[in-house]
N, C-alpha and C positions, 0 to 999 in steps of 0.2 A: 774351162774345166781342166783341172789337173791330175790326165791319168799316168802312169808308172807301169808302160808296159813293156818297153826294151833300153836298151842304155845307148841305143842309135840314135834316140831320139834324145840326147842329154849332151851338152857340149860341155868344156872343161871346167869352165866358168859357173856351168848351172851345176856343174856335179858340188866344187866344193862351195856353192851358198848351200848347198842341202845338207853336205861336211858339216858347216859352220852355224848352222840352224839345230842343227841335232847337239852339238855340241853345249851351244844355250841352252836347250831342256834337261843336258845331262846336269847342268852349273843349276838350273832354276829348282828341281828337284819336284817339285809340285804341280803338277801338272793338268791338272783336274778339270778346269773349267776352260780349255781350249776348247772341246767337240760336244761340251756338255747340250743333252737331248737330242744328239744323232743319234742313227740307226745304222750300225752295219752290218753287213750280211756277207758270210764267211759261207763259200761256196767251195768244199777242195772235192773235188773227182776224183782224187788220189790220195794215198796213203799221206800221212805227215803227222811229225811230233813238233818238233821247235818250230818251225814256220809259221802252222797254225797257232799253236799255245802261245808262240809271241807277239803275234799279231792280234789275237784275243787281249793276251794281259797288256797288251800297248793298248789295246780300243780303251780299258778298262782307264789306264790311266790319265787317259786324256779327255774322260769323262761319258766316253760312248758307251751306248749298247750295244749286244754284236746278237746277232742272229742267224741260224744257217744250219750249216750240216756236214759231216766229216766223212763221209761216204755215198756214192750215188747209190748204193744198193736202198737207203732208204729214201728214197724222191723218185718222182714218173718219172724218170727216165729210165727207168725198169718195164714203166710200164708203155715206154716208146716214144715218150715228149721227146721233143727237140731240145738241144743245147738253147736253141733261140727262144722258143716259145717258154721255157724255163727262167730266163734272164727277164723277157717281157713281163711277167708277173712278178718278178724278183724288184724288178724296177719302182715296181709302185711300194713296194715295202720301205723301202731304206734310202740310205744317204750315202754309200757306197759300198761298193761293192770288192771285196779281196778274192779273188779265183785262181786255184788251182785246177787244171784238167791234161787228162795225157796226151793230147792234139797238139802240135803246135800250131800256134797263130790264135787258138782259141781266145788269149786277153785281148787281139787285136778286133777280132771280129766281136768282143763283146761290147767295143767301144763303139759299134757301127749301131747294134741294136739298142742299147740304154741310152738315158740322157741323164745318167749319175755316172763323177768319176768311177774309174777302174785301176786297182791292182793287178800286176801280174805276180801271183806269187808260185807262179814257176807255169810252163806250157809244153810238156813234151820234152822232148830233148833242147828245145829251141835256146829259152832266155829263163832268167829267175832275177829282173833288178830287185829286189828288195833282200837278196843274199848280196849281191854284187854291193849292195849300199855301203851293209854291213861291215863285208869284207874290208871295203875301201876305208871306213871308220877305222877299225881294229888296224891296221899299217900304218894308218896318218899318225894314229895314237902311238905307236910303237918308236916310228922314225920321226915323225914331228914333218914328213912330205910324203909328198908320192912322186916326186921327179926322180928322174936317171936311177931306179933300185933295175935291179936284176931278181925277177921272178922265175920261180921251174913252178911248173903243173907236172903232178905224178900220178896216173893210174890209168881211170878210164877217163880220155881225152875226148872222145865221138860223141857219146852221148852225155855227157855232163855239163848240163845247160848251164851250172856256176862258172864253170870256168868259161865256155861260150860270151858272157856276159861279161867277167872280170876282166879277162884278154881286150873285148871292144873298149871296157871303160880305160883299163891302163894303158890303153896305145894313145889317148891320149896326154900320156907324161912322161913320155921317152922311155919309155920301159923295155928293158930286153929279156926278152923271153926265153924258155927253156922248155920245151915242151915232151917230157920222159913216157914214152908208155910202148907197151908191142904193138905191132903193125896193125893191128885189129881194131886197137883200141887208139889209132894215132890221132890227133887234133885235124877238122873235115877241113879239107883243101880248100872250100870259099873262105877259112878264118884265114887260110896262111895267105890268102889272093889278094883280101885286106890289107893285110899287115905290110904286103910289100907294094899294095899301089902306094901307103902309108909311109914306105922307107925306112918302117921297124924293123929292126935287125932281131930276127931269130934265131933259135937252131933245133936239133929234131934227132932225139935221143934214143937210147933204149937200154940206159943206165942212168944211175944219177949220183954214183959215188964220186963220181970224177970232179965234178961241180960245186960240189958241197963246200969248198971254200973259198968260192967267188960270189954263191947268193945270197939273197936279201929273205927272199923268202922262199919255202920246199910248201905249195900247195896242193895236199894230197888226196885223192878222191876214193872212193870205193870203186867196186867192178858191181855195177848194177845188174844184178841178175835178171830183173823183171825188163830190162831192155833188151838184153841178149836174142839171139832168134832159137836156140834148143839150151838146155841146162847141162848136154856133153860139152858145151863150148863155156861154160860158164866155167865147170869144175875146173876144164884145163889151165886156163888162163888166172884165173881166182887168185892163186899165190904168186903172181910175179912179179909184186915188187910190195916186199914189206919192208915196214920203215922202225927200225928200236932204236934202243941207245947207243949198242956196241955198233950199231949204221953209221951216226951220226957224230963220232967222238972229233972227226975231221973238219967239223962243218967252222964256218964261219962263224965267231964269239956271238956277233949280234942277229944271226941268222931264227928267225923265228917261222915255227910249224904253224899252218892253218890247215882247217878238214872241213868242210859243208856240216857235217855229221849227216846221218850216221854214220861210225865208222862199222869196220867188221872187224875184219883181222891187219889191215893194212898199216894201221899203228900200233905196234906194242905199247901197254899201258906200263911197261916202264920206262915210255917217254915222257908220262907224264910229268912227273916229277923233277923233271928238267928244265930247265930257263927257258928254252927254246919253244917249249910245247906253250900255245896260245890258243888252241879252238876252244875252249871252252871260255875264255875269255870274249873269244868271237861272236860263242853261241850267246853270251849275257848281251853284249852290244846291241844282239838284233833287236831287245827291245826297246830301248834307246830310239834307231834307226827308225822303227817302223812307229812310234810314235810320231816321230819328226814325217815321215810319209802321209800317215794320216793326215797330219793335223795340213799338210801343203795339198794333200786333196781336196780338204774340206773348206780349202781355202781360209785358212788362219794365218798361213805365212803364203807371200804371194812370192814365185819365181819368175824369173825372165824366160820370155819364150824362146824357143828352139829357131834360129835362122834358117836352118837348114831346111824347114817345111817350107818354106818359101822357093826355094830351089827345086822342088819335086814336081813331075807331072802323073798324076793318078789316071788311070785309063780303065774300064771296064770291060771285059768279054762275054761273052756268053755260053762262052764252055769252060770247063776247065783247065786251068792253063799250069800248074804249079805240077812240077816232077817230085817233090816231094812225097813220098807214099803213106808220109804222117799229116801233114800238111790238115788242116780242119776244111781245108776245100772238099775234101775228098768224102765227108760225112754229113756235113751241112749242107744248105743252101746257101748259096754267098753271090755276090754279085762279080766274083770272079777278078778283085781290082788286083791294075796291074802299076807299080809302082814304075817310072821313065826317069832318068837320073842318068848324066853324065853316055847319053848313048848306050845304056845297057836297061834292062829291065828286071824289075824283081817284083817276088808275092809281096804283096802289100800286107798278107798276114802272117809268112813265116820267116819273110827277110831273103828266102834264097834266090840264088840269080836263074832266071824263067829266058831259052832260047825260044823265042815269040816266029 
C-alpha cells in the first residue's frame, strides 16, 4: 500500500521517481484511464480551497470518482463519532482516502485503522506532503535541480506544516537554509536538531533584506491566525514582514517567490507581475503532482520502498506518552506507539521526540 503521509518516510531517490513520474503525465496530457472506477473520499476537517479543489480535479483527471465532505460541521462527528469510527465506515466506501484534519498525526493514525491507501493532505501544524510534492516540482521546474540552492522561509515558521515538510524534503539535497520570522513565530527547535544531526548548515533571521542577493528561493507564508493562542497576538504580529516589489528590487536575477496560498497581506500584488513571483504557477502544479499521487496510491506507478522502516523499532504503551498538546493521542484512542530509532524515541503519529 502506498500511503503519503510525511516526507520522513521518502528518501531522495523515492522523492525524484515521483518528480519524474509527474513530469510523464505532465508530457502525456491524457490522463483518464489510470484510476478509471475508483472511489475517492475527500475527507478535510478543515478549511481548504486549492488543496481540496486540486485534489478533486486531479481524482477527475485520472478518471476517479471522489466522494466526501469539506466540513465536519456536516458528518457525526457533530454528533460525537470518532475520528476512528468515521474512517471505519469510510473504508468500505472507496479506494482511497485524501484527509485533512487539525490534529496532528491524524493521516498517521488513519493508516492504522483502513486497509485503503491514505493522503495526508496536511495534519495540524505537523506535515502537508502533497504541498511539499508540489513545491519541490515547481523548483526542479524553475532550476532544472534541487542540489546545493539556498532557500529562506519567511513568516510563520512554528506552525506552518509546508514548510515543516519542505525543510525535511530539502535537507535532503544540500540545501541551505534561511529561516526569517520573529521570535514567536521561529522555525520548532526538533526541525533545527534534524538539520544539524544532518550537517545542514543554516541560519535564523529576523530580516530578509540582507539575503535577497544570495538566494535561490524567498518561501513565504501567511501569519495563521486560527493557530495563534488569542487574536491580540495575531493583530501585533500580522504585519511584520511583508514582501513587494520596491522589497525585492536587490534580489538575486534568478531568485523566484513561492507562497502555500493563501496569501493575505504578506505579498503585495505588485509582486505579481514580476519574474520572480511563481505561486501561482505553484498553485497550477499541484494538480499535476497530486494526479501523479493518486495514481502511485492506487498503485498504477509502483515506487521503491522506504529503507529506513526497516531500521525502526515500534513500541506500544498504555498511556499516553506524546507531550505534544495537538498530538491526535490526545483525542482519540490509539494504541499509544512509540517509534525507537537511533537511541531516541518518538510519536509514531506526530513525529515528535517523546522523553520515555
Amino acid at each position: 500500500m502506498n500511503n503519503f503521509i510525511s516526507m520522513k518516510e521518502f528518501e531522495k531517490e523515492q522523492i525524484i521517481e515521483i518528480l519524474n513520474y509527474a513530469s510523464i503525465l505532465k508530457e502525456k496530457k491524457d490522463n483518464t484511464n489510470i484510476c478509471d472506477k475508483k472511489i475517492i473520499a475527500s475527507l478535510f476537517f478543515e478549511p481548504s480551497t486549492r488543496t481540496r479543489l486540486s485534489f478533486t480535479s486531479a481524482a477527475f483527471r485520472v478518471g476517479a470518482k471522489v466522494l466526501g465532505f469539506d466540513s465536519p460541521d456536516a458528518t457525526s462527528i457533530q454528533k460525537g463519532e470518532t475520528l476512528r469510527d468515521t474512517l471505519k465506515v469510510i473504508n468500505g466506501y472507496s479506494d482511497l482516502i485524501i484527509m485533512r484534519h487539525p490534529r496532528d498525526g491524524a493521516a498517521k493514525l488513519a493508516t492504522d485503522i483502513v486497509d485503503i491507501p491514505v493522503i495526508n493532505a496536511g495534519d495540524g501544524s505537523n506535515e502537508h506532503p502533497s504541498q511539499t510534492m508540489l513545491d519541490l516540482f515547481t523548483i526542479k521546474e524553475e532550476f532544472s535541480t534541487l542540489e546545493n540552492l539556498k532557500v529562506a522561509f519567511l513568516g510563520d515558521l512554528k506552525y506552518g506544516r509546508t514548510v515543516h515538510s519542505l525543510t525535511e524534503a530539502l535537507s535532503l539535497f544540500k540545501t541551505e537554509f534561511y529561516f526569517v520570522a520573529n521570535e514567536i513565530l521561529q522555525i520548532p527547535k526538533y526541525i533545527l536538531e534534524d538539520l544539524d544531526k544532518k550537517n545542514i548548515k543554516y541560519h535564523i533571521l529576523d530580516k530578509y533584506d540582507e539575503i535577497l542577493s544570495e538566494i535561490d528561493v524567498l518561501y513565504v507564508t501567511r501569519v495563521q491566525k486560527e493557530r495563534l493562542p488569542s487574536l491580540e497576538l495575531y493583530e501585533k504580529i500580522k504585519d511584520d514582514f511583508i514582501v513587494n516589489k520596491e522589497s525585492i528590487l536587490n534580489c538575486k536575477e534568478s531568485m523566484i517567490i513561492l507562497h502555500p496560498l493563501p496569501r493575505i497581506n504578506e505579498i503585495n500584488i505588485d509582486v505579481d507581475s514580476t519574474k520572480h513571483a511563481k505561486y501561482f504557477t505553484q498553485a497550477k502544479n499541484g494538480l499535476i503532482m497530486r494526479q501523479a499521487m493518486i495514481a502511485i496510491a492506487l498503485r498504477d506507478k509502483e515506487i521503491k520502498k522506504n529503507q529506513r522502516e526497516k531500521k525502526i523499532i515500534i513500541k506500544k504503551s498504555e498511556k499516553i506518552v506524546c507531550e505534544n498538546p495537538n498530538c491526535i493521542t490526545h483525542v482519540e484512542n490509539t494504541e499509544n506507539k512509540v517509534i525507537e530509532e537511533k537511541n531516541k524515541n518518538f510519536c509514531y503519529y506526530c513525529s515528535r521526540e517523546i522523553t520515555l
